[in-house]
N, C-alpha and C positions, 0 to 999 in steps of 0.2 A: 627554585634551584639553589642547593647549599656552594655558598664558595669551596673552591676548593683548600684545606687546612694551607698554611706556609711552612717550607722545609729552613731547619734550621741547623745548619753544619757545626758539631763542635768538634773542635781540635784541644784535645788535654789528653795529655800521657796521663795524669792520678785516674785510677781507675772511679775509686769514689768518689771523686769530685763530679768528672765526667755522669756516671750516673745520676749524681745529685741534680745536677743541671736535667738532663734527661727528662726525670721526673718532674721536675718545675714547669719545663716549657710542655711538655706533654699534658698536663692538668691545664695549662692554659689554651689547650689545645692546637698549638703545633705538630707537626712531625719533625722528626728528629734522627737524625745520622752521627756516630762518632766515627772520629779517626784517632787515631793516639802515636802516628809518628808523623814528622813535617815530610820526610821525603812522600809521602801517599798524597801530600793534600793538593797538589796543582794536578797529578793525573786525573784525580776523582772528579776536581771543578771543570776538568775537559769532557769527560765524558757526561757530567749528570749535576748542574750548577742548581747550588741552591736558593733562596730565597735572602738569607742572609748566616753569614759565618762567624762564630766566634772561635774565636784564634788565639792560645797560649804565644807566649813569646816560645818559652823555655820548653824545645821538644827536641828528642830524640833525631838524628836522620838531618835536620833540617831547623831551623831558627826562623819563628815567624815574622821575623822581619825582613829575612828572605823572599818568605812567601810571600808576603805582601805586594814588596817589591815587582815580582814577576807577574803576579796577578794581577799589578793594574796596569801591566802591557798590552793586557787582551780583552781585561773586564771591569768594569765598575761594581760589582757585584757591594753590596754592604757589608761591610766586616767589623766587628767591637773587638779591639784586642782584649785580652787576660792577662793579667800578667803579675808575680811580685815585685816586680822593679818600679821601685814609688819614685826615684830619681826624675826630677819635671824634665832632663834630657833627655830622658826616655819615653814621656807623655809626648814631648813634641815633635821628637823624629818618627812617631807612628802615626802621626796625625799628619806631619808633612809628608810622609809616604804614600797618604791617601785612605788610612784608619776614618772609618765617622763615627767613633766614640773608643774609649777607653776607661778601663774598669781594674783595679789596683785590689791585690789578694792583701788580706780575706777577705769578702765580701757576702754580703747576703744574696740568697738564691733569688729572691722579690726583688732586689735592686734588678740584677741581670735579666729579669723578665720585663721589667721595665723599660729597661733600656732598649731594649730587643723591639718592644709594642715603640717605643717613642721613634726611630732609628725607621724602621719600617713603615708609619706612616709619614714621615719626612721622604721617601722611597713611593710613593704612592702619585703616580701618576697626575699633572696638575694640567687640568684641561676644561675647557669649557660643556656645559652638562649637553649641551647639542654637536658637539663636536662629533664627527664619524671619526676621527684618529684617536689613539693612547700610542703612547710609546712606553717602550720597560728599559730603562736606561743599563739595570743590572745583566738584561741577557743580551741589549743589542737587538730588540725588537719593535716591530710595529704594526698595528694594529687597524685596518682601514674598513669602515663598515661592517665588522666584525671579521674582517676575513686576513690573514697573518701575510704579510708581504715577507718576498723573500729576498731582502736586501743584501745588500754588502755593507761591509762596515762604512766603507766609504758614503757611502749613500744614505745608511744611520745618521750620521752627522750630520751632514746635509740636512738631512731633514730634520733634525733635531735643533742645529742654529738658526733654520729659516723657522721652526715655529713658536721660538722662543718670544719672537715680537711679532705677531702675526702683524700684519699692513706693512711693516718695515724694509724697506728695498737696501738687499745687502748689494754691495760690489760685487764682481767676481772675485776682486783681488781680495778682499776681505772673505771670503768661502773660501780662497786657495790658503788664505794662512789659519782656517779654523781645520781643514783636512789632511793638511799638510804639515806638520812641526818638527820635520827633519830637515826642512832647509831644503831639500830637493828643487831642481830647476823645473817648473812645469809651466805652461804655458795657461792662460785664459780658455782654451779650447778642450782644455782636460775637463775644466769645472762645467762648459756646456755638455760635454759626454754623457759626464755623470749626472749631471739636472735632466738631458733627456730620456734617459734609464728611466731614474727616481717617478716622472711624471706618467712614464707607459705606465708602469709598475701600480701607481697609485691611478691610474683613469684604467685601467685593467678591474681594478675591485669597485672603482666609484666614477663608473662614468656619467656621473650627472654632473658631477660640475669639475674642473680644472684647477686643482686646490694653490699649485705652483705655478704661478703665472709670472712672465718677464714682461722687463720694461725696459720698453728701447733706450738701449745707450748707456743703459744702466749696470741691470742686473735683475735679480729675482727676488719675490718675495711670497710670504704663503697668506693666503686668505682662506678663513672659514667660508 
């Protein structure tokens, strides 16, 4: 069974440039979407999220650092900025924004395909080859015995920090501040809610074995 191609979002007002791109990542066999003004590019990641986005700064409508911005309020999705601003304050404030790579005009079209292959396998799922779980950190999903659980964000995370160290017994208070980073008042009793969601959810698709298990007194942690 062929994987399926990876979509790959470009945002560049130059038309030719944008085509130039097109044609690169398409011979390397990607698929491929353009946008060419900023105000389009958060509605279109709402309805139909890519694979990975390369993002001009300098657009029409909207300034991709804007975009950025607001995009990682809801998604991790991978994005390589574009851009002609060589200024290294401009390298680093796309990068602390939450950029994983950047790439300074004019460049070569092989550079940006490169980056694109190197960015996306860093993006590729790091899991044990028996493991029944993947997670896709870009769309906020998960994957249990092949079958797509239907989590909430809150519960993404969850399960994403407990499988970070599988055997590892977190706190609760330590999972209220990995879900929680508004400072919100919640109690110990919110983080049991959500752990016992997470667990129907995942013994719903894999009820052989109870992958989130507690320990008294403690807290939780995930075991293969």
């Amino acid at each position: 069974m062929n994987e399926k191609p990876k979509k790959i979002l470009i945002v560049e007002d130059e038309p030719k440039l944008a085509a130039l791109l097109r044609d690169y990542l398409q011979q390397t066999g990607y698929e491929t979407d353009i946008i060419d003004r900023g105000d389009a590019v958060i509605p279109a990641l709402q309805s139909d999220l890519p694979d990975l986005m390369l993002l001009d700064i300098m657009l029409p409508g909207r300034d991709g650092m804007d975009i950025l911005r607001e995009l990682r309020s809801f998604s991790q999705l991978p994005v390589i900025m574009v851009t002609a601003k060589v200024e290294e304050i401009d390298r680093l404030l796309g990068l602390e924004l939450g950029a994983d790579d950047y790439i300074c005009k004019p460049y070569s079209p092989r550079e940006v395909v490169a980056r694109v292959k190197a960015v996306l396998r860093r993006q590729e799922p790091h899991q044990s080859t028996n493991s029944p779980l993947s997670l896709d950190e870009a769309r906020f999903e998960a994957q249990l015995n092949g079958e797509l659980l239907k989590l909430t964000r809150t519960e993404f995370k969850l399960l994403k920090r407990l499988t970070e160290h599988p055997g590892h017994v977190y706190s609760r208070d330590q999972l209220m501040d990995e879900i929680y980073d508004d400072n919100r008042v919640v109690t110990t009793r919110t983080v049991d809610s959500h752990i016992k969601n997470l667990r129907k959810k995942m013994l719903d698709a894999f009820p052989e074995q109870e992958l989130i298990q507690s320990v008294y007194g403690v807290g939780y942690k995930f075991e293969n």
